[in-house]
N, C-alpha and C positions, 0 to 999 in steps of 0.2 A: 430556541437553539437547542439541538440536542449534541452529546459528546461521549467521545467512545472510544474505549481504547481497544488493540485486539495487539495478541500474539501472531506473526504472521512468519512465514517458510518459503522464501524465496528458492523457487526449484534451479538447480545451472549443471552444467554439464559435469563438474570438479565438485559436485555435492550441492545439500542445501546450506541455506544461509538463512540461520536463527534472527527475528528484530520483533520490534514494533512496529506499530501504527496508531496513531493519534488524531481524530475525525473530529471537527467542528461540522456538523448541518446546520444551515441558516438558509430557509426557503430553498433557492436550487442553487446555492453555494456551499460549497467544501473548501476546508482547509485544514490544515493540521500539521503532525511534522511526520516524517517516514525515520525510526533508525532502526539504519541497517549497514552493517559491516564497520561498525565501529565508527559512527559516524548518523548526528540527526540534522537532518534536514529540512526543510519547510515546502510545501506543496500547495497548490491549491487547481479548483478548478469547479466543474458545475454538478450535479445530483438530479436524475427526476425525484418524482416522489411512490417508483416503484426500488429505489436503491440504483439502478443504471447508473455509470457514473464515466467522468474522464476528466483526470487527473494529469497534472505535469509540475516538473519539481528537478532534480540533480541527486546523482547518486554520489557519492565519493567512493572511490578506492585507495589501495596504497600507492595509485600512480597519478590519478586524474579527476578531476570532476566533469561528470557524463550527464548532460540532458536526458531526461524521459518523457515520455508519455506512458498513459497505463488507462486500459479503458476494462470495465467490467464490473462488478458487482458491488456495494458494498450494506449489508443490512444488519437487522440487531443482532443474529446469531450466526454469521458467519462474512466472510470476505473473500472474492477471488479477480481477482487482479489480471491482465494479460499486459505484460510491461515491453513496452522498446525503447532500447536506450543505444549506445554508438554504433552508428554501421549498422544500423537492421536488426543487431542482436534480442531476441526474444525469450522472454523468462514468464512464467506463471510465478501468481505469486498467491497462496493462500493460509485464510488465518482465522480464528475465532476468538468470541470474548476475552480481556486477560483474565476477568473473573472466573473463567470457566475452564474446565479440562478440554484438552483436544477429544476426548473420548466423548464427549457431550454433546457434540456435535455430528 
């Protein structure tokens, strides 16, 4: 099992949004938690073994909790995310090691 945590910047139209991410690998499964916007979550979903990935889970806001899906990238020194969540609405979402500076990347 590997495990990983990243800084990540959810891109939105009213700015980013600063969180987490928290990755269990176990063969072609994923899981972990997302927080983000004041609020952690739980996700899971499958991995190749080039990082490919698609992920689903619930965002919360200060009004609702929103289904997602999120398919795209996740490897050891970086993450990038393509997220849909209510209505079609589409967010990128990218992040790197916590260990590590964003400049590191």
């Amino acid at each position: 099992m590997t495990e990983q945590q990243y800084r990540i910047r959810m891109h939105t139209p009213i700015g980013d949004r600063e969180g987490t991410l928290y990755a269990q690998i176990s063969g072609r499964t994923i899981t972990g938690y997302l927080n983000l916007l004041n609020h952690t979550e739980l996700f899971g979903g499958v991995i190749d073994s080039l990082g490919n990935c698609r992920i689903s889970g619930k965002l919360v806001t200060l009004i609702k909790a929103v289904p997602f899906t999120a398919s795209g990238e996740i490897l050891p020194k970086k993450l990038r995310l393509s997220l849909t969540a209510d209505q079609n609405r589409h967010f990128q979402i990218t992040g790197f090691p916590a260990e590590e500076t964003e400049d590191a990347v």
